[in-house]
Each structure stands twice: as structure tokens, then as C-alpha cells.
N, C-alpha and C positions, 0 to 999 in steps of 0.2 A: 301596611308594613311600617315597622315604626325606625325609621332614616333621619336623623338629624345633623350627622357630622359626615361630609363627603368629602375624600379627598382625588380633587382634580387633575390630573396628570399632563397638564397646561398649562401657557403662562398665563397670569389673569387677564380678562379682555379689559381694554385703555379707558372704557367708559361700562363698568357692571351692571348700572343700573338698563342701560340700553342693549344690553347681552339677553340670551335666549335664558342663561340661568336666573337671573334678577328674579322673575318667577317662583322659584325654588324658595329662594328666601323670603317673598315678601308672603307668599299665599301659604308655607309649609312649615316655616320657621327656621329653614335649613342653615347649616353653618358651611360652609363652602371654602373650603381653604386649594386655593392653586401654585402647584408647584411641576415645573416641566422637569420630567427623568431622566432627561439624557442631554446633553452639549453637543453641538455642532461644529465640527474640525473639519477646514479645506483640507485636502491634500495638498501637499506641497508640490509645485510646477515642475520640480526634476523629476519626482514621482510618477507625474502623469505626460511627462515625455517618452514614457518610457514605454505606456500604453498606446504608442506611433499613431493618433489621433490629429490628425488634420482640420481644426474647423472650420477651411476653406476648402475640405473635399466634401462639404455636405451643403446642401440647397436647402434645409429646415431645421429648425429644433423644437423639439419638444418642452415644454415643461409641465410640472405637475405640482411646483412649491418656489416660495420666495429663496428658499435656499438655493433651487437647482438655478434660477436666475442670479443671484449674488454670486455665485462661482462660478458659473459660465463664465458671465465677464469677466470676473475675477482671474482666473485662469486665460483668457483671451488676452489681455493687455496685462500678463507676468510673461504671455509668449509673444508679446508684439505681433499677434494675428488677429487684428479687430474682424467681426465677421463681416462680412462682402455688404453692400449695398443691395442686395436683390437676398437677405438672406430670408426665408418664412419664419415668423413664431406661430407656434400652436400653443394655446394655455386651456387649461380646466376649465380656469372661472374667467369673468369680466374682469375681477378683484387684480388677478394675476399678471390677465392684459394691460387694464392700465401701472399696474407696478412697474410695466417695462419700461414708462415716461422716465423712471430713475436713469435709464441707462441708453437708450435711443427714442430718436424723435417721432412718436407716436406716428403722425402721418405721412412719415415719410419711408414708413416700414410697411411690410404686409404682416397685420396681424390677423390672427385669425382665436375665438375662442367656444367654447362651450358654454353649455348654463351649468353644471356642477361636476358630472365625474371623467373619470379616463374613458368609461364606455360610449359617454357622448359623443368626446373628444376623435375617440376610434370612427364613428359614425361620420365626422366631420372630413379627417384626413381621408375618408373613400373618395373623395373628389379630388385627391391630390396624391395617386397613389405614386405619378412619378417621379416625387420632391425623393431625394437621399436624405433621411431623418437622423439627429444626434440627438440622444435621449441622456442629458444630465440628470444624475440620479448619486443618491447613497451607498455605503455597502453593504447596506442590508437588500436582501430577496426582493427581487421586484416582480416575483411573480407571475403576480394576477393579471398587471399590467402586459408582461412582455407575452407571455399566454396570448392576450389581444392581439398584440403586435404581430404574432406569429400566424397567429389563425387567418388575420388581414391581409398577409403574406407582404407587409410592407418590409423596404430596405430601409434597415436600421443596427446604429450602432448604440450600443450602451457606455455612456463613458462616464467611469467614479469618481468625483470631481467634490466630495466630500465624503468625512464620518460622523455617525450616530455613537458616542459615547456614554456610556452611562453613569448616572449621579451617584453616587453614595447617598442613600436614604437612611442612614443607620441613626438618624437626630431624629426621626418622626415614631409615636410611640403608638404602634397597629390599634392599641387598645383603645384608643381615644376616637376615631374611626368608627361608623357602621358602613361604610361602603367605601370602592377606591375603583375609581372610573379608567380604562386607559385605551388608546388611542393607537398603536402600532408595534408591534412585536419588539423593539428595540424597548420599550418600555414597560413590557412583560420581562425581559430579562435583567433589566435595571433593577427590579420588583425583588425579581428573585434572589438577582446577587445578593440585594442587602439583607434577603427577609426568603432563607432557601427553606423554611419550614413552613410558608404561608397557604400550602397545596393543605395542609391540616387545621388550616384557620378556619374553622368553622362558623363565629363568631363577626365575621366577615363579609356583605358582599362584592363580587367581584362582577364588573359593566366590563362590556368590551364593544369599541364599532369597529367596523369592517370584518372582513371576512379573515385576512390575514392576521389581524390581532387574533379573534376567537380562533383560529387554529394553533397560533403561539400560545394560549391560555390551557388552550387542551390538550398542546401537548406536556405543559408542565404539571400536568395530573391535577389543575386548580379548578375548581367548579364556577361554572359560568351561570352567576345570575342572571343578568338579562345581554343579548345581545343586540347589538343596535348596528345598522339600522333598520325597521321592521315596518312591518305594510300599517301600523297604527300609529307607530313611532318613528320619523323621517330623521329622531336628530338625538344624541344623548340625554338633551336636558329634558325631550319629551319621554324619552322611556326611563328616566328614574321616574319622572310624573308619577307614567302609567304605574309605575312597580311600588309606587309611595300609595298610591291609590287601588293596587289590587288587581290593575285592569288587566286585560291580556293584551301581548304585544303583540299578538300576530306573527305572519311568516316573517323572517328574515329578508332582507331584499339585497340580490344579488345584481349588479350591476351586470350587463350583456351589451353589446354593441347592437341595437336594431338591424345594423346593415348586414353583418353577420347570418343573423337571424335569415334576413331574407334570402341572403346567397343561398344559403341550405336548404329553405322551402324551393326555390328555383332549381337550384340542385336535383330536389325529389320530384320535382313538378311531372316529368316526364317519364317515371316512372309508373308502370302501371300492376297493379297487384292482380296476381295470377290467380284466377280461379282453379280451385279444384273439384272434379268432378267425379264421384267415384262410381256412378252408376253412369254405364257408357249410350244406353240406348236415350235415353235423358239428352245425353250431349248432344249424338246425331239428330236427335228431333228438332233440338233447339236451333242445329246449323240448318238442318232445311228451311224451320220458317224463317229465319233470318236471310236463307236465297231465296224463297220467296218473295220474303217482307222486298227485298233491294230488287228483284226483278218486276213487282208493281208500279214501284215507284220511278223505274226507267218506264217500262211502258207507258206512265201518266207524262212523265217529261216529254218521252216523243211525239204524244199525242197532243202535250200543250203546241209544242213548238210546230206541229202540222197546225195547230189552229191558225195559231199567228202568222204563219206564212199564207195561208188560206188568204189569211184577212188583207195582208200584206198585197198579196198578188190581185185581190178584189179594188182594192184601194186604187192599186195603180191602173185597173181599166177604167176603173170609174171615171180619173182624172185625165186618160188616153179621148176617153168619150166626150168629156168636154172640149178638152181642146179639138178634136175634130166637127165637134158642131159648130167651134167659133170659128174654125177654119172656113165652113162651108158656107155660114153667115153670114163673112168677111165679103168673100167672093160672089153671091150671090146678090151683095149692096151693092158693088162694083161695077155687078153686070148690068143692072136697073139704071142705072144713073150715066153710061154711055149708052 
């Protein structure tokens, strides 16, 4: 596929060459231009007084972004409610965890984190199902996540503690573009705002990761070249690769909580699937030799257990009979010797 000018819907990473894209450039020729779609706006503290959110009526928080950690706090000390000394964090990534050093003292907190997604994360808090969780979060759809949360049947509050605004893109000119990567529904509709006839860009292709952007994609009637992330492709810059190279991406890969998983298989575990039988004389046969089959097999039990008490009862004359010959040994030296 012939891809040379990508535009990234991200801020550029601090060091490119040590980025997963550098690749793109150095092996394909690519031209890579990054621009983030949308700005990030706290809400304002009288705002979110108003959602009667207590941070010191919860035992944990969640996070899933450096943003939901800058406005916690941020929001905590606008309400003069630092969180408790005994408060949990849960974070996605390691990355996430140590970002809390910004805002409390790493060892002096319980953290707790994942190796990459919310599904992990879900697998993680099953060992803490009795923390009361606050889940700082956007006002966009959190879906997929609280989906989790629900199925987990964890105690949690969702509280909006920032917005997803979008950019005016109307400076970028489509045509200079073969592909335009994007990353979360809010920047499907940033897309749109500026560029409401792009569902006809033919001319175009259009990446999406996660599962909630390609549903924002599809619902704007815009055709989805490749979606990431996929059982060949773990990561954006790997699936333009594949789609620069022709390869197949593979299934989609949908995050799931393993613990989830297992409650449900245990769930079913005890369920036994009902045979049907529609020929009746069939059945009866089959129940007699199975009161057969199980009346042998007593019979063999009672006869083992007659054996071993046989043996049992053998055992113990044997051991009656010696001591009665030591007895009469004893007594018989006794009598010799006066």
C-alpha cells in the first residue's frame, strides 16, 4: 500500500527516534506529522460539588490516565479534602503508578497496578472487591470499562472531573494526507466537526485502536481501514506496518477480565447437559446395566472389606498366640529356677 504522509492524532512522543513510530520513518519513508484533536478542561470545583462526591467516602481510586490523576488532585485540594492516608490507587500501567510520585509519597501509599489494560486492572481489583472505588474519568462514554465494573459487581462511583474538547482542524488540508490514525471517540468527532464530509473521502485511509473509537468510526458512516489492536498487530504503528506491507492484521483483540471468564466457566461448571433419549426401551436397558454396573461394584466392596477384616481378625490371634507362648515361657523359667 502506498502510505507516506500520516497524520497522527497525538501529541508527538518527547524523544521520536526512541518511539514505536521512528520505524515508520526510518524503514518506509513515512512523513508523520502529530497533532492531538481535542484539549483537556477540569471542571470547575462548584461544578463538581454539586455531583455530592465525597473523596473521603471511598477506600480506592481508580485511574486509567494522567489526566484522571491531575484532577483528582486537582479537584481534592480546590475542596480542601486531601485523600485519607489509607486511601488505594489502582492504575493501568507501571507508567501511571509511578506518575503518582507527582502527587503522594510512593511508599507511603498502597499502590497497586497492571501491565496494560482496564481488563487487567479488573482482574487485579478481584482481590479487593471490598475497597468502595471512585473512578475519575471524562465526559465522554466510558463504556467498555464501566461494562467491566458492572459485570465485577464492584462498588463504584463514576465522577467527571474533566472534558474532552475538540480542536478546530479546519488549518490541515485532507488532501495532503494518505491516512489519519485516531485513538478515541472524542477525536472521531473533532474529525468530523471540522471535516463533516470525510465519511465520502475515499481518497483516505482511516486506523482506529480500541474497540470504542471503531464503533465512533462506524457510526459516522466512515470506512475503517485497519483496526488496531489485532492478534498480529499489538499496537498502531505495528498495523499501519502490516497495511504498508499488505499483511493481514488478524482478529481484532478485545480486552476481557480473565477473572470474569472464570466466574462464568464456574458458574457453568455444575451444570450438566441433559441427554435426550427418544427411544424409551434404549433408556430402560441402559438404567438396568448401570444398577447392575453399581450393584457389582458393592458387592466387590463388601467382599474386599470381608477380606481385610478376615485378615485383621487373623492378625490379631496370631499376635494373642504369641503372647500367650511368652506368657507360659516366662512362667515355666520361673518354676525351673525355684
Amino acid at each position: 500500500m502506498e502510505v507516506k504522509n500520516i497524520l497522527i492524532s497525538q501529541p508527538e512522543p518527547s524523544n521520536l527516534e526512541k518511539s514505536p513510530y521512528y520505524p515508520l520513518i526510518e524503514k518506509y519513508d513515512a512523513n508523520l506529522t502529530f497533532f492531538k484533536f481535542f484539549d483537556i478542561v477540569g471542571v470547575p470545583v462548584a461544578e463538581f460539588r454539586k455531583s455530592r462526591i465525597h473523596i473521603n467516602d471511598y477506600s480506592a481510586v481508580i485511574f486509567n490516565s494522567k489526566n484522571a490523576i491531575d484532577h483528582f488532585f486537582r479537584i481534592s485540594k480546590e475542596l480542601r479534602e486531601p485523600p485519607a492516608d489509607s486511601m488505594k490507587y489502582f492504575c493501568t500501567t507501571k507508567a501511571l503508578a509511578l506518575y503518582l510520585q507527582n502527587y503522594v509519597q510512593y511508599r507511603k501509599r498502597k499502590v497497586f497496578h497492571s501491565e496494560q489494560t482496564f481488563a487487567d486492572l479488573i482482574d487485579l481489583m478481584m482481590k479487593h472487591k471490598e475497597e468502595r472505588f471512585l473512578f475519575p474519568c471524562s465526559s465522554e462514554k466510558q463504556t467498555e470499562n464501566t461494562k467491566m465494573l458492572d459485570k465485577g459487581k464492584f462498588k463504584y462511583t463514576k465522577a467527571i472531573m474533566y472534558r474532552s474538547i475538540p480542536k478546530d482542524l479546519t488549518h490541515f488540508d485532507l488532501s495532503e494526507f494518505d491516512m489519519i490514525a485516531l485513538f478515541s471517540p472524542i477525536g472521531v468527532k473533532s474529525l468530523l466537526d471540522s471535516f463533516p464530509n470525510i465519511a465520502g473521502n475515499d481518497n483516505i485511509y482511516i486506523a482506529g485502536f480500541g474497540t470504542a473509537t471503531h464503533a465512533a468510526i462506524n457510526a459516522a458512516g466512515i470506512k475503517l481501514a485497519i483496526a488496531a489492536p489485532s492478534k498480529n498487530a499489538p499496537s498502531m504503528p505495528a498495523a499501519i506496518e502490516n497495511f504498508i506491507l499488505d499483511k493481514e492484521q488478524g482478529a481484532t483483540i478485545v480486552s476481557k477480565p480473565s477473572s470474569l471468564k472464570k466466574s462464568a466457566s464456574k458458574k457453568n461448571a455444575g451444570k450438566k447437559n441433559k441427554s435426550v433419549f427418544t427411544n424409551k426401551s434404549k433408556l430402560k436397558q441402559m438404567l438396568e446395566e448401570k444398577k447392575a454396573a453399581n450393584a457389582a461394584k458393592r458387592k466387590q466392596r463388601q467382599l474386599e472389606k470381608a477380606q481385610k477384616e478376615a485378615e485383621a481378625l487373623k492378625q490379631k490371634a496370631a499376635e494373642l498366640g504369641e503372647m500367650a507362648a511368652t506368657t507360659i515361657a516366662a512362667a515355666t523359667s520361673t518354676k525351673v529356677t525355684d
